[in-house]
N, C-alpha and C positions, 0 to 999 in steps of 0.2 A: 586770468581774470580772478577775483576775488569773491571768494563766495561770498562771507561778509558781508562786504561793501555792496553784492549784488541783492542781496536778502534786505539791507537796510534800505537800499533805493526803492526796492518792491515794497516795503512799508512806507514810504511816504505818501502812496496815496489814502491809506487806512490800517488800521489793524486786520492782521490776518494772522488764521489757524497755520501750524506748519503744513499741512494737507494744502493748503491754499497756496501760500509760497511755493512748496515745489510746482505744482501745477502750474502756475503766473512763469517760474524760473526755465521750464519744460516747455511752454510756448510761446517765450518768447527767445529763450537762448539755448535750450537742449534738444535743439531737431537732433542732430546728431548723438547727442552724447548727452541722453537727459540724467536729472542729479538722484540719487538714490536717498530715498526717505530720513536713512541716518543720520546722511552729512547732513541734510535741512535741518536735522535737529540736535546734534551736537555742535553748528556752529551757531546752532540759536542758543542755547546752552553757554558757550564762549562770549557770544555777546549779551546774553543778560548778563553774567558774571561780570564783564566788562562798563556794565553800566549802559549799553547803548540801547538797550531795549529793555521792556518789561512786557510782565503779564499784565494783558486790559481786560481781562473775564476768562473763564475759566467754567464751561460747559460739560454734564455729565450725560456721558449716552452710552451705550450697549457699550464699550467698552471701556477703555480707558478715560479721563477725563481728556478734555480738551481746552485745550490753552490759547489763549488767543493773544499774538503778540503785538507791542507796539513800540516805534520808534521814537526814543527818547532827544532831548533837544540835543545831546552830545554825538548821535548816533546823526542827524541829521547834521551838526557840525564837519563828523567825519564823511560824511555821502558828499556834501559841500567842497571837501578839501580835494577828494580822491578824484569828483568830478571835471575841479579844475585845475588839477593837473597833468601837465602831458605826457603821454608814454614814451619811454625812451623809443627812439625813433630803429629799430631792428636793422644794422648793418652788414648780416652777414658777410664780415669781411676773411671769416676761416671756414665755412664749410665743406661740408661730406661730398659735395661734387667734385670741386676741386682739390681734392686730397685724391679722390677715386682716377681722375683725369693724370696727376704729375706722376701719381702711383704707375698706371698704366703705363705712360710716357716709359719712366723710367723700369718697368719688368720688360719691355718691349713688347709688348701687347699694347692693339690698336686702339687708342682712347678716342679715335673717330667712333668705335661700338659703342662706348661708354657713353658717347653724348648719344649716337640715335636711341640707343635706349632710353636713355630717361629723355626723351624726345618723346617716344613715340608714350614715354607711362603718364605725362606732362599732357599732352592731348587728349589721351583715355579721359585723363581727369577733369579736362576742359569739356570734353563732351558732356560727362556726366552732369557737371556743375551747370550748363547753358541746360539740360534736356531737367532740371530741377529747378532751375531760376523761370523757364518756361512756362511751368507747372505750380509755382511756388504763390505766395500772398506778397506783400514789398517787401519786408522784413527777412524774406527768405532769399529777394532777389538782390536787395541791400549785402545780405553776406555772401551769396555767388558773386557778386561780383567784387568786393573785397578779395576773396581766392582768387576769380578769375584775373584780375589784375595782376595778382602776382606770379601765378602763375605766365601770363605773358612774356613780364619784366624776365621771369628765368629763359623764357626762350629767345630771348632776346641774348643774354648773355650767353646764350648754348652754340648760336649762331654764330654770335662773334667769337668764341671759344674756339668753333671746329675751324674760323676761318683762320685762328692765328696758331694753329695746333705745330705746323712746319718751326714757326718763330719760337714758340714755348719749348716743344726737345731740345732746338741747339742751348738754347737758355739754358734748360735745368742738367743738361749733358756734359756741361763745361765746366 
């Protein structure tokens, strides 16, 4: 995700201090992994440089001044573009599972373990994610279940992995 682009969309609905931004950024998108004060203001820093933003007032209190920024029409051009375009679509078609699985196959070591285990670390996480979307506001339940989906789709693929495990050795053996 782009900080940026995330910062410039949180300014369309008004100007706001960086203290404001991060906070708006932190509840709506940093449950997990909220943004640290700096980036908020060296990519606000980037985009005034850039022209997509300015200073709309500039308040002094007990410490430092405070800046308050706003999204210029170019910056709203760019929120515009980024919005409607679509994310390349995530193919996983080389992943760390199956390298982990042919790897196994081929040391001879049993890649049926490989899948229960990230079987059972797959579940852990589904747990987690349902006993948090349970607990959560929509927004929170909206991203559990973005995860929880995918997570699924892997166990789907895990499933049909252990069942063709016989067919995969002579494959990769030969």
């Amino acid at each position: 995700m782009s900080m940026g682009l995330t910062l410039l969309g949180l300014l369309e609905n008004g100007p706001r201090h960086g203290y404001d931004l991060k906070k708006a950024y932190d509840e709506r998108f940093g449950h997990d992994r909220p943004v640290h004060y700096g980036q908020v203001y060296s990519t606000l820093s980037r985009l005034l440089r850039d022209g997509l933003v300015e200073v709309n007032g500039v308040e002094a209190g007990g410490g430092p001044d405070r800046k308050r920024y706003a999204i210029t029409s170019s910056g709203v051009t760019d929120v515009h573009g980024w919005l409607t375009t679509p994310e390349k679509p995530e193919l996983y078609l080389q992943n760390t599972l199956y390298t982990k699985v042919v790897l196994a196959l081929l040391s001879g070591r049993v890649a049926a373990e490989v899948l229960d285990i990230q079987r059972a670390a797959h579940l852990r996480a589904m747990r987690e994610l349902t006993q948090r979307k349970t607990n959560g506001d929509l927004a929170d339940q909206l991203i559990c279940d973005h995860a929880l989906f995918h997570l699924e789709a892997d166990l789907r693929w895990l499933q049909l992995t252990a069942a063709r495990l016989d067919q995969l050795a002579k494959e990769i053996s030969s």
